[in-house]
Structures are given as structure tokens and as C-alpha cells.
C-alpha positions in Angstrom: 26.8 -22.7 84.1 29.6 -25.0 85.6 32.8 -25.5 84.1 34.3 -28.9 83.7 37.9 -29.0 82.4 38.2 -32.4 81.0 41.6 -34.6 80.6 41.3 -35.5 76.2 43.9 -37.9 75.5 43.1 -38.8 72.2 41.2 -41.7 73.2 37.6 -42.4 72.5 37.2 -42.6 76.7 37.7 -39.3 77.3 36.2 -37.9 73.6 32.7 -39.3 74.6 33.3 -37.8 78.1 33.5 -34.9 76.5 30.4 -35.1 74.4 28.7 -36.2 77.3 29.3 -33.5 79.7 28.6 -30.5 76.7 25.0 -32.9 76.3 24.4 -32.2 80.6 24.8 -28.4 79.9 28.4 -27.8 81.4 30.9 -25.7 79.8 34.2 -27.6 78.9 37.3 -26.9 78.2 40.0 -29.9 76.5 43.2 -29.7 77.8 45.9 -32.5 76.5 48.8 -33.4 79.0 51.7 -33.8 77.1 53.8 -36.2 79.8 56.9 -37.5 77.8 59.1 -36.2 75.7 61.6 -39.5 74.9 60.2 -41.8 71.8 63.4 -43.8 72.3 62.4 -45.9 74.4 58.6 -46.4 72.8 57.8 -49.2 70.8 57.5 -47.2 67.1 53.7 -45.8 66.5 52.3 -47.4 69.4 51.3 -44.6 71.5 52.6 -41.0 69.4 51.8 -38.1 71.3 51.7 -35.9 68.6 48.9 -37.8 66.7 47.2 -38.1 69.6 46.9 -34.3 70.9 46.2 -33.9 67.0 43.0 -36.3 67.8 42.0 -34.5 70.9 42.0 -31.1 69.4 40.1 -32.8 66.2 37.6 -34.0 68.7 37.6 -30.8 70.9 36.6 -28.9 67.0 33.9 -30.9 66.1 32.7 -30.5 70.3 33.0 -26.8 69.8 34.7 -26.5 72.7 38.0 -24.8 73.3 41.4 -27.0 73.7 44.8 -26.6 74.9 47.9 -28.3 75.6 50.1 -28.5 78.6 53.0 -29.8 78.8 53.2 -31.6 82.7 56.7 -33.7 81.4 59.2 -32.3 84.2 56.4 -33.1 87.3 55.6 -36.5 85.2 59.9 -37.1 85.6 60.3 -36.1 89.1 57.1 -37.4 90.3 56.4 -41.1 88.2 59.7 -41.9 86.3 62.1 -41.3 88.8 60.1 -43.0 91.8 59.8 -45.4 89.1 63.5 -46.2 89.0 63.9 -45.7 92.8 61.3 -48.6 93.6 62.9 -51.1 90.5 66.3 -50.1 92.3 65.1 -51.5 95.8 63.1 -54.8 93.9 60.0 -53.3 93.8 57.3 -53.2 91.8 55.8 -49.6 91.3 52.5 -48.9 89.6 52.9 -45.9 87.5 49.3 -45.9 86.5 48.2 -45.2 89.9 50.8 -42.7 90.8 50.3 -41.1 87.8 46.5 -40.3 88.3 46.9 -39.7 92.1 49.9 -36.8 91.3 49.5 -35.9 87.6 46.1 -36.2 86.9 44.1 -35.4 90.1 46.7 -32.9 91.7 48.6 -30.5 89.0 46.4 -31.4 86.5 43.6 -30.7 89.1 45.6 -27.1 89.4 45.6 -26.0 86.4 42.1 -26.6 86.1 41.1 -24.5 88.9 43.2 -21.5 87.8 41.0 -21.5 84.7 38.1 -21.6 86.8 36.7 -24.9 86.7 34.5 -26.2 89.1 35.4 -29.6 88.1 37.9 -31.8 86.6 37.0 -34.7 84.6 38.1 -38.2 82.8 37.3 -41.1 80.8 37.6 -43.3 83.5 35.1 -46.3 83.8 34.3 -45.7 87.4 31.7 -43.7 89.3 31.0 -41.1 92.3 28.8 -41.8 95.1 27.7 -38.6 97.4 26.4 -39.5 100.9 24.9 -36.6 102.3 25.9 -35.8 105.9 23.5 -35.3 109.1 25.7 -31.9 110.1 25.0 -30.5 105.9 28.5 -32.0 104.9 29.2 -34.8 101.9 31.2 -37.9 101.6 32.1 -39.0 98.6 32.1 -42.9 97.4 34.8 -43.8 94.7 32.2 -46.3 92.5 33.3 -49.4 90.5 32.2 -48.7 86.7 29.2 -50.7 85.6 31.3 -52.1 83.0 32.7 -54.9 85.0 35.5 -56.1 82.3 36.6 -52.1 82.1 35.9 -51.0 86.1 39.2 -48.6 86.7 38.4 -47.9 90.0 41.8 -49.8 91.4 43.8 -47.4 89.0 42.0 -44.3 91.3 42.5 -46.1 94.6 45.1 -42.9 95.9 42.1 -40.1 95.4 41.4 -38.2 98.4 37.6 -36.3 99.8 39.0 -33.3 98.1 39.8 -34.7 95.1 37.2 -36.5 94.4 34.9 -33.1 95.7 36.0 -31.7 92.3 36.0 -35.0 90.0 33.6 -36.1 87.5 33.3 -39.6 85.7 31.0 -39.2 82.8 31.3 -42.8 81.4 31.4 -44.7 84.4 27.5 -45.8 83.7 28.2 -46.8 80.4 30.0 -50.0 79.0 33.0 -50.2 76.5 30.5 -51.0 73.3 28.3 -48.0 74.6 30.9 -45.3 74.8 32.1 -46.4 71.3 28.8 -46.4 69.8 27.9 -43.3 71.1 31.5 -41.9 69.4 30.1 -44.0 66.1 26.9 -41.8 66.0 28.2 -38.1 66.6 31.1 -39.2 63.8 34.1 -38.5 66.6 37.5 -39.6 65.0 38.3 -41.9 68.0 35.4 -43.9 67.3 37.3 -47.0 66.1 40.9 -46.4 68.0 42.5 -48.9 69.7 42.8 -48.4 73.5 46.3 -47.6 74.3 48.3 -49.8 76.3 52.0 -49.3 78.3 52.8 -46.7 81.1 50.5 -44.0 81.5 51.3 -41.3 79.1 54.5 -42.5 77.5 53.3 -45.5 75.2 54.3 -49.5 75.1 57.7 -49.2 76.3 60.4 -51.8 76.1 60.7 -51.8 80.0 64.5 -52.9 79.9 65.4 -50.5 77.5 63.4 -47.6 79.5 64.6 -49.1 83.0 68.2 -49.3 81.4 68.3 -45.7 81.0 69.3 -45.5 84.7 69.6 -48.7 86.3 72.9 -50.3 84.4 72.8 -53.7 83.3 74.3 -56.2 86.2 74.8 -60.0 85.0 73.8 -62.6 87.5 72.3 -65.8 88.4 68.7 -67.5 87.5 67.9 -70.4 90.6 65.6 -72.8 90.2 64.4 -73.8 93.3 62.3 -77.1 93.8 59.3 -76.9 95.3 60.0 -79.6 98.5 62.5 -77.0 100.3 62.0 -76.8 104.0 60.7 -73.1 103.7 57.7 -74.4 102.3 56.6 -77.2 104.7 56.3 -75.5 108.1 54.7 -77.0 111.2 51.0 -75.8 111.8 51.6 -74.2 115.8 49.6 -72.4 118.1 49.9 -68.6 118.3 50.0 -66.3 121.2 48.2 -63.6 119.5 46.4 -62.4 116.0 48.8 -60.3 115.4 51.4 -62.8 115.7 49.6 -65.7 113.2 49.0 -62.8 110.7 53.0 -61.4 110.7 54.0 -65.6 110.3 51.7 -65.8 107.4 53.0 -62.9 105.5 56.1 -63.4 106.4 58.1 -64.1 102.4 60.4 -67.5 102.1 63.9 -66.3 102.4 66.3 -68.0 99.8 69.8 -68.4 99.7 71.8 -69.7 96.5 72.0 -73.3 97.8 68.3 -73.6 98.6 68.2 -74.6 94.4 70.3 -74.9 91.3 71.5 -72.3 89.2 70.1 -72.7 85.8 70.6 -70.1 83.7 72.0 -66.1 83.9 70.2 -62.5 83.7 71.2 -58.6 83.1 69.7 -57.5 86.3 67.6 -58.7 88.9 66.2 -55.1 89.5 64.3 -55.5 85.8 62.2 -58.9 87.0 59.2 -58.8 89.0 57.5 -61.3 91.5 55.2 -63.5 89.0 56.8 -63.0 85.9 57.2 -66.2 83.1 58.9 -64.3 80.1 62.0 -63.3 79.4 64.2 -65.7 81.3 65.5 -67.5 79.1 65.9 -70.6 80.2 65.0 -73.8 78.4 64.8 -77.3 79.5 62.1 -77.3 81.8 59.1 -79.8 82.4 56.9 -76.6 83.2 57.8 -72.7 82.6 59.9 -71.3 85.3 58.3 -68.4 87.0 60.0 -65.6 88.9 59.1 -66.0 93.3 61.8 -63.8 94.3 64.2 -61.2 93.1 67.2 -60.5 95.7 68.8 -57.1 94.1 71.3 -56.7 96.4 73.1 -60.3 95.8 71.4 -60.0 92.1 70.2 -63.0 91.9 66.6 -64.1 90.8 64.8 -67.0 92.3 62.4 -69.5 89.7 60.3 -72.0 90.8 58.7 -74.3 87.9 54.6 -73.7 87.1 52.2 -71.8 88.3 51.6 -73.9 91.3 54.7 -73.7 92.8 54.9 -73.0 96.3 57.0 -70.4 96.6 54.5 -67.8 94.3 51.5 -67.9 96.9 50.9 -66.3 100.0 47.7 -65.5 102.5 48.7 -62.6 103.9 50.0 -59.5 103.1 51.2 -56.4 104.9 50.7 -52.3 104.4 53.0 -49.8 106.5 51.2 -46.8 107.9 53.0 -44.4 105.8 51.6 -46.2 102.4 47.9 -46.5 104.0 44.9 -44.7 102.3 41.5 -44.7 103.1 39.4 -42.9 100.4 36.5 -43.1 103.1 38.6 -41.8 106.3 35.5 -42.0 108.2 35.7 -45.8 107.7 39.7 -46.1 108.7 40.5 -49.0 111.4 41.2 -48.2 114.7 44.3 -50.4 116.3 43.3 -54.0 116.9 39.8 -53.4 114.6 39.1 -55.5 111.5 36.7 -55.2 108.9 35.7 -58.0 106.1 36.4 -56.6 103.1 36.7 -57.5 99.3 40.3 -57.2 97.6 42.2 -57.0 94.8 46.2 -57.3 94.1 46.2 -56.3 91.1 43.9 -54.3 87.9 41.6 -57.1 86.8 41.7 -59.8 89.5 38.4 -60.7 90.6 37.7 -59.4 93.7 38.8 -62.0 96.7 37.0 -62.6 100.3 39.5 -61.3 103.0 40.2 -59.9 106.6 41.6 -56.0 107.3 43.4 -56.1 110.6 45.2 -52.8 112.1 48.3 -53.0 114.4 50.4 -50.3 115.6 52.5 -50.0 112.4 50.2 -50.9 109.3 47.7 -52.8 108.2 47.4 -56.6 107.5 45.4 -57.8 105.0 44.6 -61.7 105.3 42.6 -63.2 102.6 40.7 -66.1 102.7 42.3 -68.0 100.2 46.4 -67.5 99.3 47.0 -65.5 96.6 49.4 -65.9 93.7 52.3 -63.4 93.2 51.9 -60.9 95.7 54.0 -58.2 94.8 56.2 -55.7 96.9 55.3 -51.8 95.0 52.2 -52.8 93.6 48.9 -51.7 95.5 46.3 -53.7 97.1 42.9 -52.0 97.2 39.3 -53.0 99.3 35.9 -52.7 98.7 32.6 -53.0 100.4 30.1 -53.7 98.0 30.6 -51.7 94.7 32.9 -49.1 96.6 36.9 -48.5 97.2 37.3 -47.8 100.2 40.9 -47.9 101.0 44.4 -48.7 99.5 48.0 -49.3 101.0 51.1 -49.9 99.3 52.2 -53.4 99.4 55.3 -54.1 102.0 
């Protein structure tokens, strides 16, 4: 009999997961990461880790299976929160999410697992695995978009590698949201009716300020509103000597300076904004909502533009340095000067968009067919052929 050791968060995800894999024969063991140990900075109830390992052990009873907790909160620090504060220092925006299930749950989680003698670790993630088998007896491994297209977490898994997805199993990634939760309903599982839990993987709704704040000091500076006629914005269509010089041009960002607008308002920190972002500035007055289209941190100053049509939130192109390239199909990586029509995605829930992949020496450019509303430096941008992720980059 295999052993599956399965991720039970307290959520009804992972508790049908559960159910599911005892119903295929495997034997399964619950184990509950406790990642955070600071309710401080948690919005009150919203995401208690105690009530929910108390769920996941309720669950792992009525299962008959065994359970355990481990507590993962010093590699969650050193490996999410703190390259959390790094990237907010430098005015990026990180996705913990990501991180978090490419070196938590998929790599020490992963190791515990196979020191209990698993043969596999699994999740409630609403995504699937493909297996392609090989000519020379060897398998490739497709990472699957759920068949639940409003729940498909494939983007949050974009960072897995061959070997980690070798030992991974997805058991709900067939099913759709009502499904799993029916299927909780009718074996009387205590997560049946829970709320999905929203925030930072593993440490609740946090009042990002307040959590930022705990390293990264409040600064006050200046909010500029910057019209959308300015020169940056109205360049002259010219003729390029090469691909790879049209595709730098078009993802090359506006740069601002304080004059390019007029100062309308002031902020704590431009290192707590992100590219895209409509709340918390503030500032009355306006015909339209002002919207964030550039954070400078080291002059800390943040740059608005009014509505969501301004000029300065969209771009065609974006670029991904080498170092923050991943292909979860290495057998399908680009070659310098290859391209590859893809689909892609910016974010967790945009619909997938038409664009171009094009390697260069240093990275990889990826040039979408129609421009693309806050691109944003920190977050990933993943691609897709059909149904499957093929590759991921950090975005520069």
C-alpha cells in the first residue's frame, strides 16, 4: 500500500483530499503546518491557527487516520517573511503564496514526509498531474489547470520542479468547489460549511501595513498625480534594428520625476503601495479614483494617475531575468533567439491572455498581444499551452 502524507489545514480542500485518497486505498497520514506564531498583526478570528489544527485533527478522527503537527514557523520567517520584507524594501511586489508552496509546502514539507516514509505528498489544491510516458522508460510530468475554472490554482504552483511534482498528488483537482463541499456534506466532515480562508498563506488576513511595519519604518512622502498627456506616453512609432530591440522599448517602464505632475496628497511609505493599487491613498477631489503606476522607494515618492485607463498602468511587454526563469517542463525551455506562442497570466485569476515568449541572452521576454494593466515588478508571470503550466519567471 502507498503512503500519502497529506498537507490538512483545516480547510474543507484539503479534508475531502483526505477522504478521497483513504477511498483510492492509500494510507495517509495528516500532518498540520503550524507557519506563524504572531496574531498581532492578524485581523482578530479571521484565520486562528489553533482552531484550525483543532479542525484538521477533528477531521483526521473521523478519517481514522493518524495526525500530527509540525511546527515549519522559523523556515516560514527566513524563507517567506523576510524575502517578503526584502522585496517591499526594493518596491517590489512578492507573492508569498507562491513562495510559500514552492519552499514550505513542496520542499521541507515534502521532507518531512519522506522521512516518514511516504511515497507521496499531497494537497487540496484545485489543479491536476499529467504523466507523459517517455520513449527511453522515463516520465514527464504536466502541472494541470483544475477543472474548476473559477478555482484552477495552478499559477499558485507555477515554481514546482520534475522532482517535485514526481512525488505530488492533487486529489481534488477533477472536482469543482460545490463538489468537494458536497462530498464533505455527505461523510459529515466539520469543514463542510467553512469559509475559505483568505490573506498570506498560513498567517491569516493581515493588516499588510501593520505586518510590513514591523520592519520597514514608516517614511512620510509625497502622492503625484500625474496627467495622462505627459510626453512619456506619446512616443513616435520608429523602425527597429532588431526583435530584441522593439521588445526591450516596449517593456521598457515610464520614468517619472516629481515635476512630470502635481503633488496632491502625502503617504507613510512608498515601500507599502503596489503598482495597481486604488485604496488607501487618501486623496479626495478627484473626477476618477487615482490609481498607483509607480512607486519610487528610494526618493519615496508614489506616482497616481486618475482611472483605470490611464496611460501610465498598461504595458505590452514584460521582462524575466534568467536567474528568476522556471520551466516546469525543461524539455520545453527556449533556446536563445526561439519563441513560442504561449497563453499568460500576471496575476491568480486573470483570464488567460494570447502572447509571444522570446529568449535573449539574459532572460526571457514576454510580449502579449494586447497591453496589460498593472504589470507588476515581484509578482510572477506564468504560461500555458493548452490546459498546462509550463513555465514561470519572476517579473523584472
Amino acid at each position: 500500500m502507498k503512503k500519502v502524507v497529506i498537507g490538512l489545514s483545516g480547510g474543507v480542500d484539503s479534508s475531502v483530499a483526505a477522504y478521497l485518497l483513504k477511498e483510492q486505498g492509500y494510507e495517509v497520514i495528516g500532518l498540520f503546518m503550524k507557519n506563524w506564531h504572531d496574531d498581532s498583526v492578524t485581523i482578530s478570528k479571521e484565520c486562528p491557527w489553533l482552531e484550525d489544527s483543532n479542525d484538521a485533527l477533528i477531521v483526521a478522527e473521523k478519517l481514522g487516520i493518524p495526525f500530527q503537527t509540525v511546527d515549519l514557523s522559523k523556515e516560514y520567517k527566513e524563507k517567506i517573511v523576510d524575502y517578503m520584507f526584502r522585496e517591499y524594501e526594493k518596491g517590489r511586489t512578492p507573492n508569498p503564496d507562491v513562495l510559500c508552496n514552492r519552499e514550505i509546502k513542496f520542499d521541507v514539507f515534502l521532507k518531512i514526509a519522506l522521512q516518514l516514509g511516504a511515497d507521496y505528498v499531497a494537497t487540496g489544491h484545485y489543479c491536476r498531474k499529467g504523466i507523459i510516458d517517455n520513449p527511453d522508460g522515463t516520465q514527464t510530468y504536466q502541472l494541470l489547470a483544475g477543472k474548476d475554472g473559477n478555482k484552477d490554482q495552478s499559477y499558485f504552483l507555477c515554481q514546482l520542479s520534475q522532482e517535485q511534482l514526481s512525488r505530488t498528488l492533487f486529489p481534488i483537482g477533477e472536482l469543482s468547489k460545490p463538489e468537494v463541499r458536497q462530498i464533505a456534506a455527505d461523510n459529515k466532515l466539520i469543514t463542510a460549511e467553512k469559509k475559505d480562508s483568505q490573506g498570506l498563506c498560513f498567517i491569516g488576513k493581515v493588516r499588510l501595513p501593520d505586518f510590513l511595519q514591523q520592519q520597514l519604518k514608516p517614511k512620510k512622502g509625497v502622492i503625484v498625480e500625474v496627467p495622462a498627456s505627459i510626453p512619456q506616453y506619446h512616443r513616435p512609432e520608429i523602425e527597429f534594428l532588431s526583435k530584441e530591440a522593439e521588445l526591450a522599448h516596449y517593456a521598457e517602464k515610464p520614468v517619472y520625476e516629481i515635476h512630470d505632475g502635481k503633488v496632491v496628497g502625502e503617504h507613510q511609505g512608498a515601500h507599502y503601495f503596489t503598482i495597481g493599487q486604488r485604496k488607501g491613498l487618501d486623496v479626495g477631489g478627484t473626477k476618477e479614483p487615482l490609481f498607483v503606476i509607480e512607486t519610487d522607494v528610494k526618493e519615496n515618492i508614489i506616482y497616481t494617475g486618475q482611472g483605470k485607463q490611464h496611460p501610465g498602468l498598461y504595458r505590452r511587454t514584460l521582462f524575466v531575468s534568467n536567474d528568476e526563469l522556471h520551466w516546469v517542463r525543461p524539455d520545453l525551455a527556449l533556446e536563445v533567439d526561439q519563441g513560442m506562442e504561449v497563453m499568460a497570466r500576471i496575476r491568480y485569476r486573470q483570464p488567460l491572455q494570447k502572447a509571444r515568449l522570446y529568449k535573449i541572452d539574459s532572460g526571457l521576454y514576454v510580449d502579449f498581444e494586447e497591453q496589460q494593466a498593472a504589470i507588476t515588478e515581484g509578482q510572477f508571470v506564468t504560461w500555458y499551452k493548452e490546459e498546462e503550466l509550463i513555465g514561470s519567471g519572476v517579473i523584472s
